[in-house]
C-alpha positions in Angstrom: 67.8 15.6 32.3 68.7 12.1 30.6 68.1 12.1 27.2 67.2 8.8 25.9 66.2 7.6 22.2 63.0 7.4 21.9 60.9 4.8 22.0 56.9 4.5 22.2 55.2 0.6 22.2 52.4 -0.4 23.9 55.3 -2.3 26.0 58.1 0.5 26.6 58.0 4.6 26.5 61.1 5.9 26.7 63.6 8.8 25.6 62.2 12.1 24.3 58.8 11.8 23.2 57.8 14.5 20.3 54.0 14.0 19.8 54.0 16.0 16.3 56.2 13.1 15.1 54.2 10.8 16.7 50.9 12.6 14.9 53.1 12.0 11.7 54.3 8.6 12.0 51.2 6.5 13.6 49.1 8.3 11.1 46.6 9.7 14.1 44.3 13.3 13.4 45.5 16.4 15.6 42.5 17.4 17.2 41.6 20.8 16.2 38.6 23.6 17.2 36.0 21.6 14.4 36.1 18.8 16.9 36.4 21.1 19.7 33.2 22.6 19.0 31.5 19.7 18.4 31.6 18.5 21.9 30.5 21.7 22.4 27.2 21.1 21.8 26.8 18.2 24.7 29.1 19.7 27.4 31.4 22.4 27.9 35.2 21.4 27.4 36.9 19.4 29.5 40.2 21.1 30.5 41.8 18.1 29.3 40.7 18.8 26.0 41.3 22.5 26.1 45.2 21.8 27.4 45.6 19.1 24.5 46.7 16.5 26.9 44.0 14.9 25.2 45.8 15.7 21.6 44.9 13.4 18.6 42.4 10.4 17.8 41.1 8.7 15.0 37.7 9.0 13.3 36.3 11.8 16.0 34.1 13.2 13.2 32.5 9.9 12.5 31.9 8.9 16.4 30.1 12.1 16.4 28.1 11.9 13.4 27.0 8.9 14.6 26.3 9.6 18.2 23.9 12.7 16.6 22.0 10.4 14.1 20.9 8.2 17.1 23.6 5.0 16.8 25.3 5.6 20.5 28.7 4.5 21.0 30.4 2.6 23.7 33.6 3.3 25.5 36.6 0.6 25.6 39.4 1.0 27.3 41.5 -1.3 30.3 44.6 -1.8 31.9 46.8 -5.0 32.6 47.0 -6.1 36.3 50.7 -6.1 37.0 51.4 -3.7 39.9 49.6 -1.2 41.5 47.7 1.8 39.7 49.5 5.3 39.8 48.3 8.8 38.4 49.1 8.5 35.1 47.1 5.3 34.8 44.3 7.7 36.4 44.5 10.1 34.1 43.1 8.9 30.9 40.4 7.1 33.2 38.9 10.4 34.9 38.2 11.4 30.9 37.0 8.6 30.0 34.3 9.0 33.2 33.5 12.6 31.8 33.0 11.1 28.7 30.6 8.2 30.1 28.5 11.1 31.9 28.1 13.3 29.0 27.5 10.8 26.1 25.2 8.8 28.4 27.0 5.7 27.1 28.5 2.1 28.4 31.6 1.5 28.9 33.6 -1.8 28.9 36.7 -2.2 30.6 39.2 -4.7 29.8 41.3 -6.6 32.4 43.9 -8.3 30.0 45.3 -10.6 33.2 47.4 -12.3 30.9 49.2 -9.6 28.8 51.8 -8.7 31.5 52.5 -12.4 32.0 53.6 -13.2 28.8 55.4 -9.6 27.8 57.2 -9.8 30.9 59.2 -12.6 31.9 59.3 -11.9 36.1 55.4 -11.9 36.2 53.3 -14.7 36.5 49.4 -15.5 36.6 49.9 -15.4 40.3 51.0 -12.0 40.2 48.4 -10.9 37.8 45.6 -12.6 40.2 47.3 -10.7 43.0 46.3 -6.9 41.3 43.4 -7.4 38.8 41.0 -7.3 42.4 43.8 -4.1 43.7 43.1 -2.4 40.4 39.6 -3.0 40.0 39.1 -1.0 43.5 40.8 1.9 41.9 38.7 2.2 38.3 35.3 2.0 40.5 36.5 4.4 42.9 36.3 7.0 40.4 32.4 7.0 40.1 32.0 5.3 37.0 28.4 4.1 36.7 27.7 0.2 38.0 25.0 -0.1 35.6 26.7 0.9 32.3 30.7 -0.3 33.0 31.5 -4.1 32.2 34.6 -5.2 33.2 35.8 -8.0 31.0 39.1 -10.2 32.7 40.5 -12.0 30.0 40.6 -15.6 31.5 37.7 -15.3 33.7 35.4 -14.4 30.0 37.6 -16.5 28.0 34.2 -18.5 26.7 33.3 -15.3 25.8 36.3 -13.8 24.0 38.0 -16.8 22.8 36.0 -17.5 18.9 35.5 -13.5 18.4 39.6 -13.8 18.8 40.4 -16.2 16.7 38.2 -14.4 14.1 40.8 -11.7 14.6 43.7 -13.5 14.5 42.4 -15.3 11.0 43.2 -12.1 9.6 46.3 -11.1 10.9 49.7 -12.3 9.5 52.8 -13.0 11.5 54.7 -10.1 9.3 51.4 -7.5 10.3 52.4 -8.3 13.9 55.9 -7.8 13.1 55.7 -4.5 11.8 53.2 -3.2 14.5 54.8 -4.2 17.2 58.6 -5.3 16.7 58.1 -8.9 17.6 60.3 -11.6 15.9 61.2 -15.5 16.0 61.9 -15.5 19.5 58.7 -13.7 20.6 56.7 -16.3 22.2 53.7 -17.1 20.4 51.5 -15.6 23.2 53.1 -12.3 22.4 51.7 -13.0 18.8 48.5 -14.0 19.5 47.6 -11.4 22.7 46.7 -8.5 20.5 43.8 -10.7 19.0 42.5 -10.6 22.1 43.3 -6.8 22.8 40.8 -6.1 19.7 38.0 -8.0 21.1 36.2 -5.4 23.5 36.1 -3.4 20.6 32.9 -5.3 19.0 32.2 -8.1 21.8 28.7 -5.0 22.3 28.2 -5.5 19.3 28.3 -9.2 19.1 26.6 -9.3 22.2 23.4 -7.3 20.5 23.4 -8.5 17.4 24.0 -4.9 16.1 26.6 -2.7 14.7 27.4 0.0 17.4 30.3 2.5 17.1 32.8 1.7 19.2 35.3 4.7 21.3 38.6 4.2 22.8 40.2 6.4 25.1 43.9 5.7 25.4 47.4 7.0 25.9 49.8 6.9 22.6 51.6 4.2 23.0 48.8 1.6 22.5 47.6 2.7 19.3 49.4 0.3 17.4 46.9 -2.8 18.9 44.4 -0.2 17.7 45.3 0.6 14.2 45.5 -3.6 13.5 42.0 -3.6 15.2 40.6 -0.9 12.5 42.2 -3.2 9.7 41.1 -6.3 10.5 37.3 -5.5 12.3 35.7 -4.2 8.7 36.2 -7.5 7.0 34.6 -8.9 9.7 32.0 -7.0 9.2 32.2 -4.7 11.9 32.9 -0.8 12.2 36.1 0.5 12.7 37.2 1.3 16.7 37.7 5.3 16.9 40.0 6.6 19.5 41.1 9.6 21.4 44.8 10.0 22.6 46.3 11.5 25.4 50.0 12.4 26.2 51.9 10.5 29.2 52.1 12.1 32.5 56.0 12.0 33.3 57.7 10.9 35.7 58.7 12.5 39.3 62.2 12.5 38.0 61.6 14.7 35.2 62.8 12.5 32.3 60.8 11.5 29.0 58.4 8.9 29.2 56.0 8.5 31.0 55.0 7.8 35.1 56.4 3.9 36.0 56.4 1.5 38.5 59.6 2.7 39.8 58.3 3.6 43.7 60.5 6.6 44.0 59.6 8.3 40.8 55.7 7.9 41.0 52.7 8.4 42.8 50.6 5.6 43.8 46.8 5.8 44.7 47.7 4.1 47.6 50.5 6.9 48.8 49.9 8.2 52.0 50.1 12.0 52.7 53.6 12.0 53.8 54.7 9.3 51.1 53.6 11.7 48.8 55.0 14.8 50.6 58.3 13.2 50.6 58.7 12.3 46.8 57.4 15.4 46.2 59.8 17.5 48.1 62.7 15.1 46.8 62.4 13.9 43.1 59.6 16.0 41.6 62.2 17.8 39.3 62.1 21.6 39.6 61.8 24.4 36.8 63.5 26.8 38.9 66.7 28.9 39.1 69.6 27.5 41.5 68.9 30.1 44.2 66.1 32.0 45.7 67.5 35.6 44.6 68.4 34.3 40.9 64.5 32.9 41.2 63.3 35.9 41.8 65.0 38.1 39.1 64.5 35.2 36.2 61.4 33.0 37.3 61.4 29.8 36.3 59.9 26.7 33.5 56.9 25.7 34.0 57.2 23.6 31.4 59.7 21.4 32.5 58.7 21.8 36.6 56.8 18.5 37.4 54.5 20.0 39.9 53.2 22.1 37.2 52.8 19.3 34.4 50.7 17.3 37.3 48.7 20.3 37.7 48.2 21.3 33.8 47.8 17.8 33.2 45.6 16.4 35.8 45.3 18.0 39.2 44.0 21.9 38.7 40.9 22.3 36.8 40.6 26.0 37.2 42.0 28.0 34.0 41.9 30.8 35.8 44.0 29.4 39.0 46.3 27.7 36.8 47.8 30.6 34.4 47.6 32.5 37.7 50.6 29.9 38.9 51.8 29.6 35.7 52.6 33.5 35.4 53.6 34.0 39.2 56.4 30.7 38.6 57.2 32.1 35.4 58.1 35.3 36.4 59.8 34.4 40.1 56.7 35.5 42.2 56.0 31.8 43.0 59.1 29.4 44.3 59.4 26.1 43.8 59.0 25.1 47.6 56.2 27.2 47.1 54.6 25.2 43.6 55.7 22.0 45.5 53.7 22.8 48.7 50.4 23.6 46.5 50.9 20.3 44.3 51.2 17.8 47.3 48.0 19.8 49.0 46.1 18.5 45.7 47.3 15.5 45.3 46.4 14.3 48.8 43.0 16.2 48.5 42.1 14.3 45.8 44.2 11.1 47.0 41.9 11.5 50.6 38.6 11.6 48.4 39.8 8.4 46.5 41.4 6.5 49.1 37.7 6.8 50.7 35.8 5.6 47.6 38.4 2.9 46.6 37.5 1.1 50.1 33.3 1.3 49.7 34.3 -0.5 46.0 35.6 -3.5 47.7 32.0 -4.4 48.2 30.7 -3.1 44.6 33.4 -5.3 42.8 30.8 -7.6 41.4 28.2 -5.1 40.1 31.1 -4.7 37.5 32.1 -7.7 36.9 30.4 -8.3 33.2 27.8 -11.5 33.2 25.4 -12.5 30.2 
C-alpha cells in the first residue's frame, strides 16, 4: 500500500493516520470503560462504541453529568454539500441517530453550503445548490426524527447565524486561525472567517431559548480543530463549552490511509446500485489475503488490513458474535477473500436497498427539516 505523510485537517486526510498520536497531539480524551459504563445505564453499547471506532471526545463526563441532573443536551453535527454522500459520511450519522433515540434529544444539522466553495477553488454556489437538496435526502433517510432535527443551510439562515458569528469571530485572531488550521496571507478571507460560522450551531439552541443547554458533537477527527477554537472562544461568550465524540475514518476501497473520497472508483455511494457496488467491490476493495488459494488456506489472512472486513467492523455487521466468527475463519484461511467479498457486497446492498427506499419518501419530508422560527 502507498504510504503517504500524514496529514489530518478538516480540509485533507491523508498518509498513515495513527489515532494514539492524534489522541496526543489534538489534546482529545481516549474513551475508556468509566464512560463506557456510563452510557450503560441509558442503553446497551453501541457496537460502535465497543469496537472504538468511536475512540476519543472531549468533556464525555460532563455531557453526562449534565444529561443526569436534568439540563439535556443537543446534538450538532453537518456536512458541506459538495458531491454526493458515501458511507463514510454515513457512518458517524447512524451514531449520532442512536444517540438522538437514546438521549431523547434534538439535533441540529448544519448544511455549511458555502464552506466547499471557498476551500475549494473548482466549486461554486451553483455546485453547492446542486447537492445540499441530494444530501439532505440521505441524512432523513436514516430515520432521524422530523420533530427534533433542524437543519440549518448557512445562506438560507444567514439572518439567523450572521451576529452570533461575528460574536465569534470578535474573539478570534488571525494567528489563532493560523495555528488551527494552516491558513496564511494568501488564504482568502472567507477561509478566515468560515469557522466563525462553523461554531455557530453549537449555541444558536441556546440563543434560541434563552438558556444555557449543553451542547454534543459527533464528528470524525479531522474537524476537531473548528471544535477546539469553538470551546475557547464560546465561554467568554458566556456560553458552555461544545463536547464532542470522535470517530475514526472509514478507508478507502483502495486500501490506503485516509479516509473514503470522492474518487468514484475507490468509494461507495448511497446512490450505488447493486452491481456498481458488486463491481468495486470485486475490483478495488483491497484484500488481506495470501497470493493463492492453497497459501490462503495454510496461513489465513489480515483482517485488519482487508477492506471488506474494516466495512464490516466499522459499519456494516452489528453482530459480535457473526463478526469474530468471520474474523477467525479469515484469519485462519477457513474464509477466502472471494468469499469475505461476496458476504460484504450482500450487506452493503441490503442496507443500500433499505436506504435507497427511504431516501426517495424524504424528497417529500425535506421541509419538515428545514429549521424555521
Amino acid at each position: 500500500m502507498r504510504r503517504a505523510h500524514p496529514s489530518v485537517t478538516p480540509w485533507e486526510v491523508s498518509g498513515e493516520i495513527n489515532y494514539e498520536k492524534l489522541i496526543k497531539e489534538f489534546g482529545v480524551e481516549k474513551i475508556d470503560e468509566k464512560i463506557l459504563e456510563r452510557i450503560k445505564k441509558h442503553s446497551p453499547i453501541h457496537y460502535m462504541l465497543k469496537r472504538k471506532v468511536f475512540f476519543a471526545g472531549r468533556d464525555l463526563k460532563w455531557i453526562l453529568d449534565e444529561y443526569d441532573k436534568g439540563n439535556k443536551f443537543f446534538l450538532y453535527t453537518g456536512r458541506a454539500p459538495s458531491g454526493k454522500v458515501h458511507l463514510g459520511h454515513i457512518m458517524p450519522w447512524l451514531f449520532t441517530k442512536w444517540l438522538q433515540d437514546i438521549f431523547d434529544v434534538e439535533l441540529w444539522f448544519q448544511f455549511p453550503d458555502e464552506e466547499k466553495m471557498l476551500f475549494k477553488k473548482d466549486i461554486s454556489f451553483s455546485d453547492t445548490k446542486k447537492f445540499l437538496e441530494d444530501n439532505m435526502l440521505d441524512v432523513i433517510a436514516l430515520g432521524f426524527n422530523p420533530k427534533k432535527t433542524h437543519f440549518i443551510i448557512d445562506t438560507k439562515h444567514a439572518q439567523l447565524m450572521y451576529k452570533p458569528a461575528c460574536e465569534v469571530a470578535k474573539k478570534i485572531t488571525f494567528s489563532m486561525v493560523k495555528t488551527s488550521f494552516g491558513l496564511n496571507e494568501s488564504s482568502n478571507i472567507g477561509q478566515i472567517f468560515y469557522t466563525s460560522m462553523q461554531a455557530v450551531p453549537a449555541f444558536l439552541p441556546s440563543i434560541i431559548k434563552e438558556k444555557n443547554i449543553p451542547c454534543l458533537i459527533p464528528h470524525a477527527v479531522d474537524q476537531d480543530p473548528h471544535f477546539r477554537l469553538s470551546r475557547d472562544i464560546l465561554p467568554k461568550l458566556g456560553y458552555y463549552k461544545p463536547a464532542s465524540i470522535q470517530c475514526i475514518f472509514l478507508p478507502p476501497l483502495s486500501g490506503n490511509e485516509g479516509k473514503m473520497s470522492s474518487s468514484e472508483q475507490y468509494t461507495i455511494y448511497t446512490t450505488d446500485s447493486p452491481k456498481e457496488v458488486k463491481d468495486k467491490i470485486n475490483k478495488y476493495a483491497f484484500s488481506g489475503g495470501q497470493a493463492t488459494l492453497d497459501e490462503h488456506r495454510k496461513k489465513g489472512g489480515n483482517p485488519y488490513i482487508d477492506v471488506s472486513f474494516q466495512y464490516l467492523r466499522m459499519l456494516l455487521e452489528e453482530d459480535d458474535k457473526k463478526l469474530k466468527q468471520i474474523h477467525d475463519d479469515y484469519k485462519f484461511g477457513k474464509l477466502t477473500t472471494g468469499e469475505l467479498k461476496k458476504y460484504t457486497i450482500e450487506k452493503i446492498n441490503s442496507f443500500l436497498e433499505k436506504h435507497q427506499k427511504e431516501r426517495e419518501k424524504a424528497k417529500k419530508k425535506i421541509d419538515e427539516f428545514i429549521y424555521t422560527s
